[in-house]
Biopython code that builds the backbone (N, CA, C, O; Angstrom):
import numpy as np
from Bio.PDB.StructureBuilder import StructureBuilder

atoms = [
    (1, "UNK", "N", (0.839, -1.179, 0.000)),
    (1, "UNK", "CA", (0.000, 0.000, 0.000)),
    (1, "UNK", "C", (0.880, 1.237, 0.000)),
    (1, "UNK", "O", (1.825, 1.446, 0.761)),
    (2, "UNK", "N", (0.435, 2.017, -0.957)),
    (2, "UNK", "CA", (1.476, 3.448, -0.624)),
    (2, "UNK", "C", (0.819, 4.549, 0.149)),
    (2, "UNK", "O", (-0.291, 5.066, 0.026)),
    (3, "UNK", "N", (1.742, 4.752, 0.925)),
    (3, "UNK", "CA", (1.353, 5.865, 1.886)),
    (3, "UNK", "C", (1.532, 7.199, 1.570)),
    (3, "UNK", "O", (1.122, 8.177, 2.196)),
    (4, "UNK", "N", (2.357, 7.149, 0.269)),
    (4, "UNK", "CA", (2.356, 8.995, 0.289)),
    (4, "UNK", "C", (0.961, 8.971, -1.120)),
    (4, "UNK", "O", (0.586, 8.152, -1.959)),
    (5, "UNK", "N", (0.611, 10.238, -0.753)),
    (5, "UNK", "CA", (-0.355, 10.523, -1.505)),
    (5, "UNK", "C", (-0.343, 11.668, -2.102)),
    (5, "UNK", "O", (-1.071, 12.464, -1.509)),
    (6, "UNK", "N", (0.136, 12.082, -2.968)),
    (6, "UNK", "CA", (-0.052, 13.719, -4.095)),
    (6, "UNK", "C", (-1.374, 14.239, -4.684)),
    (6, "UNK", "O", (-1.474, 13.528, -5.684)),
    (7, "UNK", "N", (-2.326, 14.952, -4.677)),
    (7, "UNK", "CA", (-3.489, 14.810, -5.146)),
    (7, "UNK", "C", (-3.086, 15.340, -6.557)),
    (7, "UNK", "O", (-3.818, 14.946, -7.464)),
    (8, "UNK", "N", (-2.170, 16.071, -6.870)),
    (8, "UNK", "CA", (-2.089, 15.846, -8.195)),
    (8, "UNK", "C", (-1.873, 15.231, -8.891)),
    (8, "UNK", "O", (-1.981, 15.664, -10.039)),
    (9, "UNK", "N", (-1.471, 13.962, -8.719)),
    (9, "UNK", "CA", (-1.442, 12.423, -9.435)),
    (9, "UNK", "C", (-2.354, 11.694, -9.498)),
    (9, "UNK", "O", (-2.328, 10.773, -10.314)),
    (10, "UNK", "N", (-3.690, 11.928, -8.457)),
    (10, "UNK", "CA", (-4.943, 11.728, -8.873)),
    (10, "UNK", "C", (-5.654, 12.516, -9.808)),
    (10, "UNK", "O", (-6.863, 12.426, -10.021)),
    (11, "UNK", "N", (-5.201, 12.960, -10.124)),
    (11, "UNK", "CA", (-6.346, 14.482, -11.084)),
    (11, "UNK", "C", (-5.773, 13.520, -12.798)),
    (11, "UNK", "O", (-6.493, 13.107, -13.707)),
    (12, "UNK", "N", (-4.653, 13.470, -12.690)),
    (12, "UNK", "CA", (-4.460, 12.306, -14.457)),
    (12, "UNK", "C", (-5.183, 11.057, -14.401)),
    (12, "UNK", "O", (-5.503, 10.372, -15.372)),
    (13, "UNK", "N", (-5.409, 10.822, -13.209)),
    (13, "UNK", "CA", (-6.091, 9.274, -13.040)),
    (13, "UNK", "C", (-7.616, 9.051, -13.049)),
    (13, "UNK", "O", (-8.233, 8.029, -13.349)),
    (14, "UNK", "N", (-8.100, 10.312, -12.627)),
    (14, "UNK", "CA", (-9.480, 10.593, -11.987)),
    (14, "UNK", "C", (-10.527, 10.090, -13.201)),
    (14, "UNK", "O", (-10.198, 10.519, -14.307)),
    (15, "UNK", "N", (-11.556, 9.375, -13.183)),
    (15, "UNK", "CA", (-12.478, 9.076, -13.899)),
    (15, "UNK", "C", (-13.126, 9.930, -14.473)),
    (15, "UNK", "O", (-13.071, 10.964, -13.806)),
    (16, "UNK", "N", (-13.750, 10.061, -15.411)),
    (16, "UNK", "CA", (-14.481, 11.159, -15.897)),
    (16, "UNK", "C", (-15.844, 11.284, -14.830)),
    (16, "UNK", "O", (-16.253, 10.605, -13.889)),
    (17, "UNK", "N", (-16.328, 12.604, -15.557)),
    (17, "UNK", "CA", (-17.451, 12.691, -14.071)),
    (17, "UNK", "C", (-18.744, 12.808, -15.062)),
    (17, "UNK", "O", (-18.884, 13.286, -16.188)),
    (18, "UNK", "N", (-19.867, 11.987, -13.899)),
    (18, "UNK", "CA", (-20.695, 11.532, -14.349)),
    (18, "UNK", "C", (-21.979, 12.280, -13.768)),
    (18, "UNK", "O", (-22.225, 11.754, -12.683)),
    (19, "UNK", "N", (-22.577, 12.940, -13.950)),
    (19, "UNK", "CA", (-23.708, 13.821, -13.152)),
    (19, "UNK", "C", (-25.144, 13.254, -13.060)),
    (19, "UNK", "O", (-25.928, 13.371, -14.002)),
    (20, "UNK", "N", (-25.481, 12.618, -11.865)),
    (20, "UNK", "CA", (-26.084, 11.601, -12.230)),
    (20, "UNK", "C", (-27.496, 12.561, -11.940)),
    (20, "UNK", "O", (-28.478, 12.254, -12.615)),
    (21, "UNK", "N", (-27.637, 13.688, -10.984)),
    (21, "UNK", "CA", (-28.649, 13.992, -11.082)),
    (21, "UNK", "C", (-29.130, 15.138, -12.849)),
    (21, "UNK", "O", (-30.181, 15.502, -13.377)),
    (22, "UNK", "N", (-27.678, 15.294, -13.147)),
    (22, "UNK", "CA", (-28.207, 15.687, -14.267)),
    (22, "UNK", "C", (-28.623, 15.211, -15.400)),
    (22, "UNK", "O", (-29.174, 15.842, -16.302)),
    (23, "UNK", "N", (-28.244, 13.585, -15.351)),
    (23, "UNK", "CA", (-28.919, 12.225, -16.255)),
    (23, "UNK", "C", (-30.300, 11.987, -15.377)),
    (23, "UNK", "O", (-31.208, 11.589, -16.107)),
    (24, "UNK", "N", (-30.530, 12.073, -14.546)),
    (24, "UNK", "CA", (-32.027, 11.687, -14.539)),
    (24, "UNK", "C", (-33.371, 13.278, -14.430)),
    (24, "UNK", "O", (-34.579, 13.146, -14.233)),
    (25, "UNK", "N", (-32.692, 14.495, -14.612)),
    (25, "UNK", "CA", (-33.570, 15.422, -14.880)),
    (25, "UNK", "C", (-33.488, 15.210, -16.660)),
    (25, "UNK", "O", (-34.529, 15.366, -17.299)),
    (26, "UNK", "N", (-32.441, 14.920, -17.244)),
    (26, "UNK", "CA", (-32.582, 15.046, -18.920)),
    (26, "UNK", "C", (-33.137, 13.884, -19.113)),
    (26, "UNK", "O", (-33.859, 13.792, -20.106)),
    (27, "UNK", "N", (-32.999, 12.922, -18.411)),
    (27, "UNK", "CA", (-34.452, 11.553, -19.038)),
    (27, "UNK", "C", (-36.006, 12.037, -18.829)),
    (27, "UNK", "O", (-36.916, 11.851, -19.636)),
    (28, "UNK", "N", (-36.124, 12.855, -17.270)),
    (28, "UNK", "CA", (-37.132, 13.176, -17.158)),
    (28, "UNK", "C", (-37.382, 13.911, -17.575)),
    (28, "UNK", "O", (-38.381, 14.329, -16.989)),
    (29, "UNK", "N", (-36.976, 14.915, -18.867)),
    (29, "UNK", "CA", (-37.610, 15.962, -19.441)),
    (29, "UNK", "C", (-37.593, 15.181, -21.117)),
    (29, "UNK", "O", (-38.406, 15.588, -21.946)),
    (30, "UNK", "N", (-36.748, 14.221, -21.430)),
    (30, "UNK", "CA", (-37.047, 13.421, -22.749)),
    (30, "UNK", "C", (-38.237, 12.972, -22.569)),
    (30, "UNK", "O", (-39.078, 13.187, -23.442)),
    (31, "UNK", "N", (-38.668, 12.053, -21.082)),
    (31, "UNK", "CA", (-39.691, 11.453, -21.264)),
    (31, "UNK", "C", (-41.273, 12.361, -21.201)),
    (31, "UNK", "O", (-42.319, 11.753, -21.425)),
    (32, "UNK", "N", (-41.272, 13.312, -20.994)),
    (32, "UNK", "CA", (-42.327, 14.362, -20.721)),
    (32, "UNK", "C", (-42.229, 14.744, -22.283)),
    (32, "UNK", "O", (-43.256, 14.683, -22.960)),
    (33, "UNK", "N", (-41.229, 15.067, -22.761)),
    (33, "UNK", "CA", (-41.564, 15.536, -24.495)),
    (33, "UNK", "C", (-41.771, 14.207, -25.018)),
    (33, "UNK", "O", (-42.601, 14.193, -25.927)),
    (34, "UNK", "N", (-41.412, 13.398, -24.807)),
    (34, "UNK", "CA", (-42.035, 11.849, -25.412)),
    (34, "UNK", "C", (-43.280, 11.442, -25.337)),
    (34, "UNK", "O", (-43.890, 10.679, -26.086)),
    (35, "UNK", "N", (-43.614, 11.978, -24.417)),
    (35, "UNK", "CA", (-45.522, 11.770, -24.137)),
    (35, "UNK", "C", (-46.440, 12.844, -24.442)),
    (35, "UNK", "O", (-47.623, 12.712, -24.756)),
    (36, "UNK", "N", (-45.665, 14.122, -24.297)),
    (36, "UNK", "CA", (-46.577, 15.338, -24.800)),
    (36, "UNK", "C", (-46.178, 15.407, -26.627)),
    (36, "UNK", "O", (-46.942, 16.106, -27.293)),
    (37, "UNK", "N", (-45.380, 14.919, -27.141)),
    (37, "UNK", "CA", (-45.286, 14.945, -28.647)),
    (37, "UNK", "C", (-44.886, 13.989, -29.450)),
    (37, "UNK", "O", (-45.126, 13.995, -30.657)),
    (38, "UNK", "N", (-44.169, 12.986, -28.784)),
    (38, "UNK", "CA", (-44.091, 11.611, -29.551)),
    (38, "UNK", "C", (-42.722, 11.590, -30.372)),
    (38, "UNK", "O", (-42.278, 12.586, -30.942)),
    (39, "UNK", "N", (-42.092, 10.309, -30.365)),
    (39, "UNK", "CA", (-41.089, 10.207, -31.102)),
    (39, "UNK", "C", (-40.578, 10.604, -32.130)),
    (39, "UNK", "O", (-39.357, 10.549, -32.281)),
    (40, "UNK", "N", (-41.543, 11.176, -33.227)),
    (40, "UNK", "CA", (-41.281, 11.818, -34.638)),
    (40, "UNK", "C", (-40.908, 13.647, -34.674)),
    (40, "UNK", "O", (-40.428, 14.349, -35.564)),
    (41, "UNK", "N", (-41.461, 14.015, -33.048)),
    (41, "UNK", "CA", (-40.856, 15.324, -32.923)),
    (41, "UNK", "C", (-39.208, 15.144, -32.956)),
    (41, "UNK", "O", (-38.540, 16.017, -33.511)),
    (42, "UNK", "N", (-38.412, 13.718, -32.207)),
    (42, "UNK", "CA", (-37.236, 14.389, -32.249)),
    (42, "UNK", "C", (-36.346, 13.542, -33.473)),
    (42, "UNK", "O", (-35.202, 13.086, -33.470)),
    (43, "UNK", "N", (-37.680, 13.562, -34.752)),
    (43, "UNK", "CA", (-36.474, 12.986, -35.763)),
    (43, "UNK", "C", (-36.625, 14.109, -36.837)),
    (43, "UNK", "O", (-37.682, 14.727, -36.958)),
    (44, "UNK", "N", (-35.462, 14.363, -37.659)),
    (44, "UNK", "CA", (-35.748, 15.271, -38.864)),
    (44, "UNK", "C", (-36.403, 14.834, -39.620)),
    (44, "UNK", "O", (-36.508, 13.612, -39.718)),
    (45, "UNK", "N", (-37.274, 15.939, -40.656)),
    (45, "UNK", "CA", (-38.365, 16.150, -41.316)),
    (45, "UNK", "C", (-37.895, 15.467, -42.739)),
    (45, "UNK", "O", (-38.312, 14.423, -43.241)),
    (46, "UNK", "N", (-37.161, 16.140, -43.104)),
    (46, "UNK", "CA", (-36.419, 16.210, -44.247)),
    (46, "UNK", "C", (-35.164, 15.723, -44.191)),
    (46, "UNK", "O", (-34.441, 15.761, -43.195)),
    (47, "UNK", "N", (-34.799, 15.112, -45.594)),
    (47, "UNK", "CA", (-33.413, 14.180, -45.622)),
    (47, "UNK", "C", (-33.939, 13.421, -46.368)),
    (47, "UNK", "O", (-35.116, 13.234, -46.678)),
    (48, "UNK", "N", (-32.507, 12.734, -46.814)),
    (48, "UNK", "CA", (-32.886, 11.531, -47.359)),
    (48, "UNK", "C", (-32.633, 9.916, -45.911)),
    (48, "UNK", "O", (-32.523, 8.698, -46.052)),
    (49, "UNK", "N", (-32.640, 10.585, -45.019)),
    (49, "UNK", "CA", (-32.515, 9.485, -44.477)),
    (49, "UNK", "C", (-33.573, 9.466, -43.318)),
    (49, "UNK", "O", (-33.526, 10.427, -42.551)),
    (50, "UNK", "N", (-34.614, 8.405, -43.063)),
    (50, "UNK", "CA", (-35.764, 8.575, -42.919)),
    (50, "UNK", "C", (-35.936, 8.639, -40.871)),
    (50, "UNK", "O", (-36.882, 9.149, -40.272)),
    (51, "UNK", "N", (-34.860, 8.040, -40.306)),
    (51, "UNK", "CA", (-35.123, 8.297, -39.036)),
    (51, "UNK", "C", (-34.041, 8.542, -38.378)),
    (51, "UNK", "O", (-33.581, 7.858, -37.463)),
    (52, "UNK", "N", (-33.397, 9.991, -39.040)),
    (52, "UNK", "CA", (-32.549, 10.572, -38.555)),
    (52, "UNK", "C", (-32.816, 11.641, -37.015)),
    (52, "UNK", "O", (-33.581, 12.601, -37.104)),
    (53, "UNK", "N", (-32.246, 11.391, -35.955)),
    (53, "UNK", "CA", (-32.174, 12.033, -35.056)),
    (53, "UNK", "C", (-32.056, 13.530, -35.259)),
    (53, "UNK", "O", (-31.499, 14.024, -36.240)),
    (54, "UNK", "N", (-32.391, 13.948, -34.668)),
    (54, "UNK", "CA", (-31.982, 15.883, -35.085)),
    (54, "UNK", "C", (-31.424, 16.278, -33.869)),
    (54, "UNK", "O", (-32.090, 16.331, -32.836)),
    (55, "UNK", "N", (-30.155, 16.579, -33.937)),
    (55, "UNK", "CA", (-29.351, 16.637, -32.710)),
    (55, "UNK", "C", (-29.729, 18.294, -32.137)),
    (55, "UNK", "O", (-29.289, 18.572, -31.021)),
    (56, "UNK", "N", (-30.309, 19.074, -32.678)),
    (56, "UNK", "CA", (-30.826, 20.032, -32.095)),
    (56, "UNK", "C", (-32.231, 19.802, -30.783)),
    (56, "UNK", "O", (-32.314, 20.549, -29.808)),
    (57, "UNK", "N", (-32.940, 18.965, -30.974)),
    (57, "UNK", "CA", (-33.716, 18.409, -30.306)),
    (57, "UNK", "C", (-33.016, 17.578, -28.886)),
    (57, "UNK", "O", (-33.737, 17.734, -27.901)),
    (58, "UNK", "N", (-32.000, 16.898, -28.664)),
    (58, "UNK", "CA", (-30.941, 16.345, -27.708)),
    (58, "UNK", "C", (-30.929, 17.154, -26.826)),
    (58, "UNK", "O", (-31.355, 17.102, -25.672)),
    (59, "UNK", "N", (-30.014, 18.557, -27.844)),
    (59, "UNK", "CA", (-29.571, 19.680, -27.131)),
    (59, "UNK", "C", (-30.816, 20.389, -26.695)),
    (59, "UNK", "O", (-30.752, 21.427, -26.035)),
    (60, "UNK", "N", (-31.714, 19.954, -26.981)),
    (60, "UNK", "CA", (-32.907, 21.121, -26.629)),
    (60, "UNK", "C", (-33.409, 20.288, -24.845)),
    (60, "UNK", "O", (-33.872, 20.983, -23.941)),
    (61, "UNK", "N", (-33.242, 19.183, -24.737)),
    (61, "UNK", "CA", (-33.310, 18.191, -23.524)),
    (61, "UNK", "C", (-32.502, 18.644, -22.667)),
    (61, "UNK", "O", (-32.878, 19.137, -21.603)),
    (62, "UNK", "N", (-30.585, 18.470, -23.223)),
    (62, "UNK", "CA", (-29.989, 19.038, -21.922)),
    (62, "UNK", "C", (-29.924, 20.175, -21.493)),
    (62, "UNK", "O", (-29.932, 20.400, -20.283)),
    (63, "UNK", "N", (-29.860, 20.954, -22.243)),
    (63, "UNK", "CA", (-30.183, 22.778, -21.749)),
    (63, "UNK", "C", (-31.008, 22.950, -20.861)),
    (63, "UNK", "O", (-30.815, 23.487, -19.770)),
    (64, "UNK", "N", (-32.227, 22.388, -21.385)),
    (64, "UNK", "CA", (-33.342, 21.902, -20.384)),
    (64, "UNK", "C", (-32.984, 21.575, -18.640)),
    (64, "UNK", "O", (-32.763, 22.124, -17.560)),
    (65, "UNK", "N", (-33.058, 20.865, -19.005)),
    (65, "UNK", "CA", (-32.226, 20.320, -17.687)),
    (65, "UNK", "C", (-30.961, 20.881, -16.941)),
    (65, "UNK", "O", (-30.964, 21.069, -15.725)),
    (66, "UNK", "N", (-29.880, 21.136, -17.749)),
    (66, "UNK", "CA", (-29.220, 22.403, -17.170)),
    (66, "UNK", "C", (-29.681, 23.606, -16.554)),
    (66, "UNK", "O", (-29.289, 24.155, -15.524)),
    (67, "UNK", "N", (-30.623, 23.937, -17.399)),
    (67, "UNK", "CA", (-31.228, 25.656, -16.683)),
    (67, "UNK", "C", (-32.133, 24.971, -15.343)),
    (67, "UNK", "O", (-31.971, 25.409, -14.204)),
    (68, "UNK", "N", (-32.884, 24.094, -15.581)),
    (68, "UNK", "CA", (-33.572, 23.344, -14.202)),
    (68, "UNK", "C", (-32.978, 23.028, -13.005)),
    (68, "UNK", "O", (-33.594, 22.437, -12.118)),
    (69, "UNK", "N", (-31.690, 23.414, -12.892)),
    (69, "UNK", "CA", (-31.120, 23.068, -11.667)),
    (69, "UNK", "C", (-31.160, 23.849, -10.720)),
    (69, "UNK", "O", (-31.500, 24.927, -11.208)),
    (70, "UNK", "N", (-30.991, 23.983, -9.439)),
    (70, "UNK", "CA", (-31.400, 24.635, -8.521)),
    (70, "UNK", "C", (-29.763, 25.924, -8.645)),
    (70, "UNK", "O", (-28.576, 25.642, -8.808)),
    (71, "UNK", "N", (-30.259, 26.919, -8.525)),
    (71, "UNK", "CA", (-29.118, 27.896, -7.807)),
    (71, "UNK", "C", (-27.907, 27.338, -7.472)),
    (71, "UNK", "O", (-26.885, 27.228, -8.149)),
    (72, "UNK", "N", (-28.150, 26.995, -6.333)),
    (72, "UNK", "CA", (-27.175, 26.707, -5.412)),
    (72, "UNK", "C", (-26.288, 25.469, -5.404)),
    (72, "UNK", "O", (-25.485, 25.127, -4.537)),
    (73, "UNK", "N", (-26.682, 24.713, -6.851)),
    (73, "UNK", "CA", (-26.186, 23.827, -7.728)),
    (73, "UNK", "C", (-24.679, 24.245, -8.268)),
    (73, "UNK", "O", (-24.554, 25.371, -8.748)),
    (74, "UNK", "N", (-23.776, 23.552, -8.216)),
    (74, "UNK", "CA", (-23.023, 24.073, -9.455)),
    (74, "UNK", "C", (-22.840, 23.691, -10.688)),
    (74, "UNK", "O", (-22.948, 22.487, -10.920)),
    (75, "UNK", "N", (-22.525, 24.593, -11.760)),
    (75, "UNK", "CA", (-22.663, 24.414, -13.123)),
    (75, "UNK", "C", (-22.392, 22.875, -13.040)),
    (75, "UNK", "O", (-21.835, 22.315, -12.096)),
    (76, "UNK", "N", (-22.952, 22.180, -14.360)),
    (76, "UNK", "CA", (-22.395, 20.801, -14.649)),
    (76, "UNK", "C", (-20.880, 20.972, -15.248)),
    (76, "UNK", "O", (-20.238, 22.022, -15.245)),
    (77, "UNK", "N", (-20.533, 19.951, -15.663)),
    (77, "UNK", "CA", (-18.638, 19.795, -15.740)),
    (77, "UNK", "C", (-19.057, 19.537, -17.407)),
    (77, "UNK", "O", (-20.082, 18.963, -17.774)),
    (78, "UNK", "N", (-18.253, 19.973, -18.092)),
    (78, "UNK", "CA", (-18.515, 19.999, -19.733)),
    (78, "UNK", "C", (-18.820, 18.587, -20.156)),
    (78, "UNK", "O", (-19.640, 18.369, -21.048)),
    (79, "UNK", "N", (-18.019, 17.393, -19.381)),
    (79, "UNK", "CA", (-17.572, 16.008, -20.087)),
    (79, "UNK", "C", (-19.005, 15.587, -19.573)),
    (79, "UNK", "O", (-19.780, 15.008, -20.335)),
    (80, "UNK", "N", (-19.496, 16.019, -17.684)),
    (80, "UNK", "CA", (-21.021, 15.393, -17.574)),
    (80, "UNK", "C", (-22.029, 15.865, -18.853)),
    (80, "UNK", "O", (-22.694, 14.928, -19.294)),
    (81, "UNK", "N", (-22.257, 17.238, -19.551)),
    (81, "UNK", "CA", (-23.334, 17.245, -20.732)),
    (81, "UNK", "C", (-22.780, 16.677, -21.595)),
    (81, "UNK", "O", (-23.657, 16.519, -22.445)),
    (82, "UNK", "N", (-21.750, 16.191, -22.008)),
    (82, "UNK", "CA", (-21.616, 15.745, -23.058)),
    (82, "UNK", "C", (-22.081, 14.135, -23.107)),
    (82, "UNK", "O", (-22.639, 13.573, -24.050)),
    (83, "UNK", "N", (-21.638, 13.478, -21.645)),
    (83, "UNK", "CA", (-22.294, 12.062, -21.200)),
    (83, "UNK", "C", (-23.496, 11.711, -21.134)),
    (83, "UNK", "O", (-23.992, 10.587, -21.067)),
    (84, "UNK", "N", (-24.181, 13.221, -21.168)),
    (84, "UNK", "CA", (-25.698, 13.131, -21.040)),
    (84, "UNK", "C", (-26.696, 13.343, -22.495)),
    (84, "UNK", "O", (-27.839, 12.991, -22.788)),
    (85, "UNK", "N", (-25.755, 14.007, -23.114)),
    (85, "UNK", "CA", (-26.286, 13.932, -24.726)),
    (85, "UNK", "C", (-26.237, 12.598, -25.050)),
    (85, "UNK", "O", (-27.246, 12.057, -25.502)),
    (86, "UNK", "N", (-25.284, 12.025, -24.899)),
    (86, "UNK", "CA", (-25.024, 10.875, -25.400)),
    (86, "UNK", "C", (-25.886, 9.327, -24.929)),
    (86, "UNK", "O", (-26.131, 8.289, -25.545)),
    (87, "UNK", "N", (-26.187, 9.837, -23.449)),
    (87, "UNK", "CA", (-27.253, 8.923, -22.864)),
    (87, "UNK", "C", (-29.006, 9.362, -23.802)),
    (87, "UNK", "O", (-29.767, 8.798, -24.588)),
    (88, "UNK", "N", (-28.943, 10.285, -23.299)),
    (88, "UNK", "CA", (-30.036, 10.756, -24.825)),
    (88, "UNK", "C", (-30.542, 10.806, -25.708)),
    (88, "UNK", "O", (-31.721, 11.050, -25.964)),
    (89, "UNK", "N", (-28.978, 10.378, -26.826)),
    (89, "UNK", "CA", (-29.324, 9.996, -27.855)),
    (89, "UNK", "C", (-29.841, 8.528, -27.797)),
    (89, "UNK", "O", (-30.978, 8.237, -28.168)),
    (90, "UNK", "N", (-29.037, 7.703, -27.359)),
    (90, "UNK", "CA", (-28.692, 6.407, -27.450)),
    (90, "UNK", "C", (-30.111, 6.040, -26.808)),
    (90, "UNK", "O", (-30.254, 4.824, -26.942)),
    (91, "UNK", "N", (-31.106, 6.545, -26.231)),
    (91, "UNK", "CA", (-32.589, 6.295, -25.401)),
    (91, "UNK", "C", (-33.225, 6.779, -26.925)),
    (91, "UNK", "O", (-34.149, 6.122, -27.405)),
    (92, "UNK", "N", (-32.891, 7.496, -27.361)),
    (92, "UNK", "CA", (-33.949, 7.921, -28.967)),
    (92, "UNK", "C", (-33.685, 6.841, -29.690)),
    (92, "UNK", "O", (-34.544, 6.203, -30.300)),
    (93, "UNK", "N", (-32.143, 6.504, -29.651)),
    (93, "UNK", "CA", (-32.115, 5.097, -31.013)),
    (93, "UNK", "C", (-33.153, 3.846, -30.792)),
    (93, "UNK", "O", (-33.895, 3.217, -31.546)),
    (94, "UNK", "N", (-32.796, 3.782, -29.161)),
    (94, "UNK", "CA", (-33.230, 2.679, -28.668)),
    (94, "UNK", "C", (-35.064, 2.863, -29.020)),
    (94, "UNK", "O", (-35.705, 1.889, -29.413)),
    (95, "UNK", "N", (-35.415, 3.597, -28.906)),
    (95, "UNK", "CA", (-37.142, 3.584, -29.107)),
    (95, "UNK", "C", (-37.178, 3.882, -30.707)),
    (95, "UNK", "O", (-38.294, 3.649, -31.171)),
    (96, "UNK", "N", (-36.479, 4.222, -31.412)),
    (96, "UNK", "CA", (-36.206, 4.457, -32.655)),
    (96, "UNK", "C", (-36.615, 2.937, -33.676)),
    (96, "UNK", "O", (-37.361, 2.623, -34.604)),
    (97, "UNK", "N", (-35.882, 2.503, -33.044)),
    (97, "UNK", "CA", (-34.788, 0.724, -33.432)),
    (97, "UNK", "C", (-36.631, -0.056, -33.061)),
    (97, "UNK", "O", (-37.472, -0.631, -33.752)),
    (98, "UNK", "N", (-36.516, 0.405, -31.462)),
    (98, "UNK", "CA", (-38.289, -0.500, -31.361)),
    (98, "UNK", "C", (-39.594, -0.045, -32.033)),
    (98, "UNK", "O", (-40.608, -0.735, -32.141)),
    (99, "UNK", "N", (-39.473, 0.870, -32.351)),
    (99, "UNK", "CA", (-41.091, 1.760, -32.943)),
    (99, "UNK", "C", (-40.510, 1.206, -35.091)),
    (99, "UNK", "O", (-41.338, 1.120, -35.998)),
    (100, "UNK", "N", (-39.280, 1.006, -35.229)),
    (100, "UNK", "CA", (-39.067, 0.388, -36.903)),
    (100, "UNK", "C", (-39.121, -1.588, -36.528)),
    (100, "UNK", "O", (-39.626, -2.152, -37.498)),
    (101, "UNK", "N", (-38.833, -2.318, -35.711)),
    (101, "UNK", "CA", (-39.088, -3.466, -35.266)),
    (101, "UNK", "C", (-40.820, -3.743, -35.411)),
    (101, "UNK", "O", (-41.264, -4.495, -36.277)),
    (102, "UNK", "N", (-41.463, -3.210, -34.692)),
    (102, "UNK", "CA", (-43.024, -3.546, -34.443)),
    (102, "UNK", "C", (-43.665, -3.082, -35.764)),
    (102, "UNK", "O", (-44.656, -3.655, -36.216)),
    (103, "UNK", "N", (-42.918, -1.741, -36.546)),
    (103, "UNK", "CA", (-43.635, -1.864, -37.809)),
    (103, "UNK", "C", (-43.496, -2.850, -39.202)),
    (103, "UNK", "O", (-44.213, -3.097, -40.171)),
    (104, "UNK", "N", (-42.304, -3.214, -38.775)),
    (104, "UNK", "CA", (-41.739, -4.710, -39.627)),
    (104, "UNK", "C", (-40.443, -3.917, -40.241)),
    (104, "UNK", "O", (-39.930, -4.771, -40.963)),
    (105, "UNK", "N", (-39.827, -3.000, -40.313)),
    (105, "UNK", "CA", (-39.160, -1.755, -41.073)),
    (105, "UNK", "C", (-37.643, -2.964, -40.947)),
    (105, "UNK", "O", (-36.550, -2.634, -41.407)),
]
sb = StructureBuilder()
sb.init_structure("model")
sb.init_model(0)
sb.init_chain("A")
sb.init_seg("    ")
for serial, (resi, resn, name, xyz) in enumerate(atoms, 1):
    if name == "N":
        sb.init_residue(resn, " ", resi, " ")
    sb.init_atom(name, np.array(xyz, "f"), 0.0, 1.0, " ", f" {name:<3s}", serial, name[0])
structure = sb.get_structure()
């Protein structure tokens, strides 16, 4: 076991950070636009590709949820919104992938 400890040799090691209350206010505001407008609000209109995500819509979730935090909160850490877009998206594919499954697609 080593006994000396530098905290700046933890800071290269340190895990990325994960904001967990800010992953479950951006699910809970996906899932509230998921029920008040339905899955086809957050795909683009136009394209040639038919169930393309519109990453403006993502970002329209975590902002969301960012500005929803209390005051006395501190800002989220850049790498947590970016973990949380990404949880985001990957919840749109996933109902994406099941709503083209049940239609036979």
């Amino acid at each position: 076991m080593d006994a000396s400890f530098d905290p700046s040799e933890n800071a290269q090691r340190m895990a990325d950070i994960i904001d967990l209350s800010l992953l479950a206010d951006s699910r809970r505001y996906l899932l509230k636009l998921l029920d008040a407008r339905g899955l086809s609000y957050f795909l683009q209109k136009e394209g040639q590709r038919l169930f393309h995500i519109e990453p403006a819509k993502v970002e329209l979730v975590v902002r969301t949820a960012v500005r929803a935090r209390a005051e006395e909160q501190p800002a989220p850490h850049p790498k947590a919104i970016e973990h949380c877009r990404k949880e985001i998206r990957r919840e749109l594919i996933r109902r994406v992938a099941s709503a083209m499954l049940q239609t036979g697609l």
